[in-house]
C-alpha positions, 0 to 999 in steps of 0.5 A, spaced: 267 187 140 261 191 144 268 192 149 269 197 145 263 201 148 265 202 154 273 202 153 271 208 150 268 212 156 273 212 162 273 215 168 278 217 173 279 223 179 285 227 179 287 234 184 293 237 182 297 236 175 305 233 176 312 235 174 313 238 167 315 233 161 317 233 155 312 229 151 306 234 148 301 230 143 297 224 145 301 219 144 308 220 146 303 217 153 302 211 150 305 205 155 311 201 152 307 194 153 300 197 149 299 192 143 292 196 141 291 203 141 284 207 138 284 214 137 277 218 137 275 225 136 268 223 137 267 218 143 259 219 142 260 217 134 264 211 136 259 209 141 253 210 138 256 206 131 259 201 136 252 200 140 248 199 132 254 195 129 250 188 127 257 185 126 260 188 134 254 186 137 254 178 135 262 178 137 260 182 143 257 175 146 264 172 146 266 171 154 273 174 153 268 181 151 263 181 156 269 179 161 271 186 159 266 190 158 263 188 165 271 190 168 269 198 165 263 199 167 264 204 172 268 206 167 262 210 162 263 217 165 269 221 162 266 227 156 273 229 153 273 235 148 277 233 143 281 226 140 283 221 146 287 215 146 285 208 149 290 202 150 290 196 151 295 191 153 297 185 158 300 184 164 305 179 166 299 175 168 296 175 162 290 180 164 288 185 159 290 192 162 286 199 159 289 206 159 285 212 157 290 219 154 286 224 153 287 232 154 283 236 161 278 240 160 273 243 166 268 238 165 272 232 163 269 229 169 263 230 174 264 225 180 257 229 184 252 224 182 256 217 182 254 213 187 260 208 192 265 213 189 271 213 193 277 218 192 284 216 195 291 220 193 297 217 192 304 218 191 310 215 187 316 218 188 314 225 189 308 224 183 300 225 185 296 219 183 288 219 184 285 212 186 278 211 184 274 206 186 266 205 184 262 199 186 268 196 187 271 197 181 278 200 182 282 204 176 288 211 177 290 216 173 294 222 174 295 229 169 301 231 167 302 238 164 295 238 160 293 231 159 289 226 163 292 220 163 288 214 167 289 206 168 286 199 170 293 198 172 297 202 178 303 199 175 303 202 168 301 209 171 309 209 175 312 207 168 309 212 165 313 217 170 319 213 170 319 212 162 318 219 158 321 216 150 318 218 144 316 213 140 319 214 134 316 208 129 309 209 132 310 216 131 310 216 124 305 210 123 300 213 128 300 220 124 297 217 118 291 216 120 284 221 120 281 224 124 274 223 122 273 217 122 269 212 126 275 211 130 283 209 128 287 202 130 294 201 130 297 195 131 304 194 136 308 188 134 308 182 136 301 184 140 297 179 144 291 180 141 290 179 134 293 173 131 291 173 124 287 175 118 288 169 114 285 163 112 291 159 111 294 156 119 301 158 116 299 166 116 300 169 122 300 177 124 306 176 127 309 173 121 306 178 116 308 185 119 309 189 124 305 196 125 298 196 122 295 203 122 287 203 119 282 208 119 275 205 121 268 207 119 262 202 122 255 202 120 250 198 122 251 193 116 258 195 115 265 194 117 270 198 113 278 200 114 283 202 111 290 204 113 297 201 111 302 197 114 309 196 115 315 191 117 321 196 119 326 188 117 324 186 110 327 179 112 323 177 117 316 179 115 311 176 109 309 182 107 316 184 103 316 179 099 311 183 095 318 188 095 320 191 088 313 188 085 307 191 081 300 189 084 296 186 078 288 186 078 285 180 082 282 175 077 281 169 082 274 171 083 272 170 076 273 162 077 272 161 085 264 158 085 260 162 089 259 156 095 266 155 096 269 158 102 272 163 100 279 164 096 286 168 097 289 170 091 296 174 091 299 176 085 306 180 081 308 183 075 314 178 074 315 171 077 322 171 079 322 177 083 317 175 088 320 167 087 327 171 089 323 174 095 321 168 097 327 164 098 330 170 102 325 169 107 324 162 107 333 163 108 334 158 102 339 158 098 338 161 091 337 155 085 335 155 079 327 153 079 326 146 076 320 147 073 318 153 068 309 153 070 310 159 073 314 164 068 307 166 065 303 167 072 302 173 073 296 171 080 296 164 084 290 163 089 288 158 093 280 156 093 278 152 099 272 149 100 271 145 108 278 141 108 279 141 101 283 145 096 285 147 089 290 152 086 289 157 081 294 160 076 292 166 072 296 166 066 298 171 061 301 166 056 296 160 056 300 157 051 306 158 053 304 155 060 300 150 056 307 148 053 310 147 059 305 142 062 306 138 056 309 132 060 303 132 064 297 132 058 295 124 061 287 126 061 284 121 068 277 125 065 272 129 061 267 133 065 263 138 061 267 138 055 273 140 059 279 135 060 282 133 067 289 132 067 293 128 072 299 132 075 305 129 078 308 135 082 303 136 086 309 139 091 310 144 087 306 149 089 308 149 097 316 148 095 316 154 091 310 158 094 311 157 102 308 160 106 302 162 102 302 156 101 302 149 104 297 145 100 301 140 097 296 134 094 294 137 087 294 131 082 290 134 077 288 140 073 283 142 067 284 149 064 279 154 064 280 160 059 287 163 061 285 160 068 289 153 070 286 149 076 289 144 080 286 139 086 287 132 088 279 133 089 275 130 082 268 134 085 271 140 087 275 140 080 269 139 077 264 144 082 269 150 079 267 148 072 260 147 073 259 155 076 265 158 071 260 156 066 253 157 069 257 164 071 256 163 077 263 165 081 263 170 087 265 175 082 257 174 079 255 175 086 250 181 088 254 181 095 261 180 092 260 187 087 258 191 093 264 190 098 269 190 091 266 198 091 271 199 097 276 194 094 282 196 090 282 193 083 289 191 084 293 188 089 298 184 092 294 179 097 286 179 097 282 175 101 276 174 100 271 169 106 264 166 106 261 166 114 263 160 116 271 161 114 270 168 118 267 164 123 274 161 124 278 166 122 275 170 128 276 163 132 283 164 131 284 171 134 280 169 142 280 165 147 275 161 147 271 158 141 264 161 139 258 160 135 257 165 131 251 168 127 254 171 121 249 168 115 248 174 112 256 176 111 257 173 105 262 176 103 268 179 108 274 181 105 282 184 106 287 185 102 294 189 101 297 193 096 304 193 096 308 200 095 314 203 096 317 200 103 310 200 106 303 196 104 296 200 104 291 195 107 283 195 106 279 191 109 271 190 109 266 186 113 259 187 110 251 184 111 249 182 105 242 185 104 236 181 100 235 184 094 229 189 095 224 187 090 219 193 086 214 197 090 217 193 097 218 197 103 225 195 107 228 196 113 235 199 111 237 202 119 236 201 126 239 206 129 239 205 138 240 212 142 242 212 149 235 215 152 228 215 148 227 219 144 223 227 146 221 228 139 220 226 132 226 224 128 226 229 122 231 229 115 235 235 115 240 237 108 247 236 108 250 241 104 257 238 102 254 232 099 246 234 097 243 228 100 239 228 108 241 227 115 238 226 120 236 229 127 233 227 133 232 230 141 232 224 147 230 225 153 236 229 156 235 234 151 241 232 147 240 234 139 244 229 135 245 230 127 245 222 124 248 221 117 244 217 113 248 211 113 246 211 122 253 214 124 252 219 130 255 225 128 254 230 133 251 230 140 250 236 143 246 238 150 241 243 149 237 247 155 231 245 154 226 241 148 226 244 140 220 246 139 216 244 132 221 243 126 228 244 125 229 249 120 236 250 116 238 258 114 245 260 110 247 264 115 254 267 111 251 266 105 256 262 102 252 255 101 253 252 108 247 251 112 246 251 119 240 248 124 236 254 126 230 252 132 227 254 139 227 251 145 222 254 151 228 259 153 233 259 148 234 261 140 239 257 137 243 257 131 247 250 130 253 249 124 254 241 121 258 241 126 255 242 132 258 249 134 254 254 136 253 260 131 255 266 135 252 270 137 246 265 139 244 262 142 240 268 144 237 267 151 230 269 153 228 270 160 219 270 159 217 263 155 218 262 148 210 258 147 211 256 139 217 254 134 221 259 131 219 261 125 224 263 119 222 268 114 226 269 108 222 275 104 226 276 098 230 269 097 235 274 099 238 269 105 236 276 110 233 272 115 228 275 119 226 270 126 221 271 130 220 269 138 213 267 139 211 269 147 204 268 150 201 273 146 207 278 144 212 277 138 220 279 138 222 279 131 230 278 131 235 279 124 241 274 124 246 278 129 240 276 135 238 284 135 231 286 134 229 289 128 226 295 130 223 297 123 217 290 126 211 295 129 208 289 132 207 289 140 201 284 142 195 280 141 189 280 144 191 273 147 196 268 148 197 266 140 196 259 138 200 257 133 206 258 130 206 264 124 207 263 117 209 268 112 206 267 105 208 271 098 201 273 094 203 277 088 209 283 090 205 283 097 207 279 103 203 276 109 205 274 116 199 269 119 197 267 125 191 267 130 189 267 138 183 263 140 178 268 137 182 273 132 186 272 126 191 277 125 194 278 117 200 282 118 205 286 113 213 285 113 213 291 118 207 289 123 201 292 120 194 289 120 194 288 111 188 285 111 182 284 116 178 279 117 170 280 116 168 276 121 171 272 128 171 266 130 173 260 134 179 258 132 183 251 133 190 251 134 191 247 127 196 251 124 194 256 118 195 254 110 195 258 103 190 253 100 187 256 094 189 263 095 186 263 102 189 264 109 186 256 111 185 253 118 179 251 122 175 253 128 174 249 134 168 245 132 172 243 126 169 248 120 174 250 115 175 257 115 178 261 109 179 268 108 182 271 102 186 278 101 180 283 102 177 280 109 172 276 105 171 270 111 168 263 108 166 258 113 165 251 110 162 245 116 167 237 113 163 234 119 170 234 123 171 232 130 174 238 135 179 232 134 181 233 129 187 236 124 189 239 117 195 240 112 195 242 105 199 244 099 197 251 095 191 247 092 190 239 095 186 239 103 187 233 108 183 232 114 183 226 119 178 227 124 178 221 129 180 214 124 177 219 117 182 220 113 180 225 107 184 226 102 181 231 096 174 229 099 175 222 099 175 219 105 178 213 108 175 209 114 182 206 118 181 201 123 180 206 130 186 208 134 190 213 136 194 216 130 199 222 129 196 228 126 197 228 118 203 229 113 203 231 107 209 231 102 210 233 095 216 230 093 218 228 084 212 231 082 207 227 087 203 227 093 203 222 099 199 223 105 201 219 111 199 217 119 201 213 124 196 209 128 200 210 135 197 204 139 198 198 134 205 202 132 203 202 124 205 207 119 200 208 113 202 211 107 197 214 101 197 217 094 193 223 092 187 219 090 188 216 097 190 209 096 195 206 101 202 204 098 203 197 097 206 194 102 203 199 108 203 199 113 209 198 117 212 199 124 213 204 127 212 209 133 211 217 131 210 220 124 214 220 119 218 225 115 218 223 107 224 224 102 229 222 097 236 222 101 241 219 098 244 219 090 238 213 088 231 215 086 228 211 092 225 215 097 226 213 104 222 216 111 224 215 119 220 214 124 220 213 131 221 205 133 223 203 141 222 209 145 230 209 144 229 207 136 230 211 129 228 206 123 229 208 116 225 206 111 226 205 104 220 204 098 223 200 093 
């Protein structure tokens, strides 16, 4: 599936736009022969979630994916703007063909720094078509109207001149799909691609239905769709059959033992309906039904483990089944106090359930509770009743209640499979077999929910997570970027849902906003690298917040989706030297934000213009740390320091308190610690000035390497490898560690460092004793927070150099 990632990011050249035409949304453009077409409105998002997906990653090792992959290659260079289709189909030598549709922007395309980048213009019947070639890989593409429309294939670019018809049918299944999503599929019929879901060899897509269009979201550790289905002729397709019936709740798994390989299970509010249906589609003729076992059976499944099979009846009259089992009561066994009968229709189940069912040996059966199970195999009879009374079915499993949250209750088919059983579905649909690791999908899911003339379809491919045990610390995402990482990840909030995002710079100077499930939001270029932290503003005042920073020549003001909240970003011309600071006096959200330059200060309202009321103009000498506002009673302080002088300012500019004595100043940042403006001198003193200019200096036997952070009333220092948290000092084994944060989260302190040469992250309570289970790996400092809905906190860190890890403490 790694194929994914390249498919998506196509590259084609093209000079000049050909004739009008008709068509005027995206997939009116779809070539007739597509049997998969993928819809995006975030190619980054998309690539990124594929690149991060556990289970893509392991498909991507199949040769039929890797062939295709290297195919697209010199296809990775396209930047649209909005939503692009990718289509795939097969030639009439069977090879797999791409086309990309998507429409034309300025900077769709930049073809400067493409090395062996060859551009030949062609015709066709009075059409322009651009053939491009690198390293020897050659594709087309042409633009009709406003969309750009390129090809593996020349053949399916001259059809795309020659046939301009609106697909009426793919148009309405294709409307319902999102636009937010990770990405959106919809299947042709008779597309070569995917043969089958099923486990059974009698089910195949092809005779199952006709379009399928789903909704796909890819996390690290999960693979989630959902969409509908539907079979324009409900004669010929399977997924009729369910046609006039109510979906009732699925039960099966309530009796299906945990290592069996899996079950599916269909169910129906009235047997002689669906059996009606049956008949229809199996073209036979309507007989009276020689057994009446099914009039009270609201669910029928099939459980499978390796070669062997059993059939489930769920009934909601056990009774009534039982009397019209009197015939076959002959007990062949008693295990576990439970009888085991023997059964002699055992063709019953395949004669009237075809082709959901072709197992066709059952001969004998027990009854457990409303649940009446048959098999011509003693110990999977007697397997099904051990785990039914020890309660140890799939539906007791942790790995089975996690999937069953994107599952329907009820619903016409549902399939559920072990690794080895989606080993061998997955087999099914390639070319080639292949030896997958999927051990920890212990649970993949898919099912149909029948509505009127059409089918909803979800589907789930989820890694089962080892249960994390008390004071554990666990590793929930891995999340690869395309460039190593500029600075260090950090959580921002996200104000629809409370929770935190994540966001991080690469190399290139992209911003990306990261939910906190590892899906890319967002990637966005910036002109130059974000200094300090990222702070979030409600600009509108309306609860919406935005991400407010500064590069070296930039003001930015960014909203959730990445757009850029006019007027800014405000451009400077001299350097900006510190990171922007945000200052809210009032809680009012009146923001005032001030530039920092050299030795000047530029205070900015919301509008990008300067607040004229700031007197401020200059420092003796260039300001070496960010500025800090601070409230102490009804007054306000503005605070920050040269090498040499220490200014504490009012709201307007003005000098509000003035240092007694001068000294050496370091460039650690300034802290209200007890009342006191705190920071230290270049020989590692601590030095604390209160409101009236009294000037405390106190000698912590601090390095000139060395660095602080407080809260209003707690003091950490790390000097070389001391840590000291409120004087108790911890000796770490000697390295490299990142400067100390501090969190006050739940009413608790946490001190954390990062040695950054042995790549370990040491976390401390305020009585400086390191948390269980630390430290762990990592690369950077940390940001600590709680980021979902549970009590747990999480952090990230810098992993590879392209790496964000995100921890939880458990």
């Amino acid at each position: 599936m790694r194929f994914f990632c390249f498919s998506l990011l196509l590259i084609s050249f093209f000079s000049c736009s050909n004739t009008k035409s008709s068509r005027t949304t995206l997939i009116d453009f779809v070539p007739e022969n597509a049997s998969i077409i993928i819809k995006t409105s975030n190619l980054e998002s998309l690539k990124s979630s594929i690149n991060n997906s556990d289970f893509l990653q392991r498909l991507s090792k199949n040769n039929t994916y890797k062939n295709l992959e290297n195919k697209l290659k010199p296809l990775s260079y396209i930047n649209p703007l909005g939503e692009i289709l990718i289509c795939f189909s097969e030639d009439l030598n069977d090879s797999v063909q791409y086309s990309i549709i998507t429409k034309y922007n300025e900077g769709l395309l930049t073809t400067d720094s493409l090395p062996n980048f060859i551009k030949e213009t062609l015709n066709y019947k009075n059409k322009t078509i651009t053939k491009s070639t690198i390293n020897k890989h050659i594709f087309y593409s042409t633009l009709i109207d406003s969309t750009f429309f390129a090809s593996s294939s020349k053949t399916i670019i001259n059809n795309l001149f020659d046939n301009s018809n609106k697909h009426q049918k793919l148009n309405k299944i294709y409307n319902t799909t999102s636009h937010d999503k990770t990405f959106s599929v919809v299947l042709k019929p008779n597309n070569t691609f995917v043969k089958s879901f099923f486990i059974e060899d009698s089910l195949s897509l092809k005779m199952f239905t006709n379009y399928i269009a789903a909704d796909v979201e890819i996390n690290q550790n999960e693979f989630y769709f959902n969409g509908i289905t539907k079979a324009t002729d409900s004669t010929k397709s399977l997924i009729n059959i369910f046609k006039n019936t109510i979906p009732q709740d699925t039960q099966i798994q309530n009796i299906t033992p945990s290592n069996s390989d899996g079950f599916m299970s269909f169910t129906f509010d009235n047997f002689k309906t669906i059996e009606t249906n049956l008949m229809t589609f199996n073209k036979k003729d309507s007989i009276t039904n020689t057994t009446t076992v099914f009039d009270d059976i609201i669910e029928i499944g099939v459980i499978y483990e390796g070669n062997d099979r059993a059939i489930v009846l769920n009934s909601t009259d056990v009774i009534a089944t039982k009397d019209a089992l009197l015939n076959e009561q002959n007990v062949i066994k008693t295990y576990r106090e439970t009888d085991i009968f023997s059964f002699n229709q055992p063709v019953v189940f395949a004669k009237t359930f075809n082709p959901l069912i072709t197992y066709n040996s059952a001969n004998m059966y027990c009854v457990l509770d409303n649940f009446f199970v048959f098999s011509d195999h003693l110990e999977m009879l007697q397997n099904i009743i051990v785990n039914y009374q020890n309660k140890t079915t799939i539906s007791d499993k942790s790995y089975f209640k996690d999937i069953k949250e994107k599952l329907s209750n009820a619903a016409s088919l549902t399939q559920v499979v072990s690794p080895s059983t989606l080993k061998s579905i997955l087999n099914k649909n390639l070319k080639e077999k292949q030896i997958y690791k999927l051990t920890n999908y212990n649970a993949s899911a898919i099912q149909f929910v029948y509505d009127n003339n059409f089918a909803h379809i979800n589907g789930i491919i989820k890694k089962s997570k080892t249960r994390a045990s008390t004071n554990s610390v666990s590793e929930e995402l891995n999340i690869k970027l395309d460039k190593a990482l500029l600075n260090d990840p950090q959580f921002v909030k996200n104000h629809i849902t409370k929770q935190k995002e994540i966001v991080v710079q690469d190399i290139n100077n992209n911003l990306y906003l990261i939910s906190n499930k590892g899906k890319i939001l967002w990637k966005k270029q910036l002109q130059g690298s974000v200094l300090g932290r990222i702070k979030q503003i409600d600009i509108y005042k309306n609860g919406r917040l935005q991400l407010a920073f500064a590069t070296p020549s930039r003001v930015y003001v960014i909203d959730r989706n990445g757009k850029n909240v006019g007027p800014f970003p405000a451009k400077f011309n001299d350097e900006i030297t510190e990171p922007l600071a945000v200052f809210d006096y009032d809680k009012r959200k009146n923001y005032r934000l001030l530039v920092t330059q050299g030795k000047n200060l530029l205070m900015y309202n919301v509008k990008a213009k300067i607040v004229k009321g700031f007197l401020f103009k200059s420092a003796n000498s260039r300001i070496v740390c960010q500025p800090k506002h601070f409230r102490m009673g009804s007054k306000d302080y503005i605070a920050f320091k040269t090498q040499n002088k220490f200014y504490i300012l009012d709201r307007t500019g003005k000098t509000r308190v003035t240092p007694k004595t001068s000294n050496n100043y370091s460039n650690q940042p300034v802290f209200l610690y007890k009342n006191t403006f705190t920071t230290t001198t270049l020989t590692g003193n601590l030095v604390s000035i209160d409101t009236r200019g009294n000037v405390t200096t106190k000698n912590l036997n601090l390095s000139e390497k060395h660095n602080i952070e407080t809260t209003s009333k707690t003091l950490v220092t790390q000097s070389e490898n001391r840590l000291t948290i409120k004087n108790k000092t911890t000796e770490l084994d000697f390295g490299d560690y990142s400067n100390p944060k501090l969190f006050y989260i739940q009413d608790k302190i946490y001190v954390s460092t990062t040695d950054l040469q042995s790549h370990k992250i040491y976390l401390y309570d305020s009585q400086s004793k390191l948390l269980s289970n630390f430290p762990v790996y990592g690369s950077s400092s940390i940001t600590l927070d709680n980021i979902d809905k549970d009590r747990n906190l999480e952090f990230i860190t810098k992993g590879e150099d392209n790496s964000i890890i995100l921890y939880q403490i458990n």
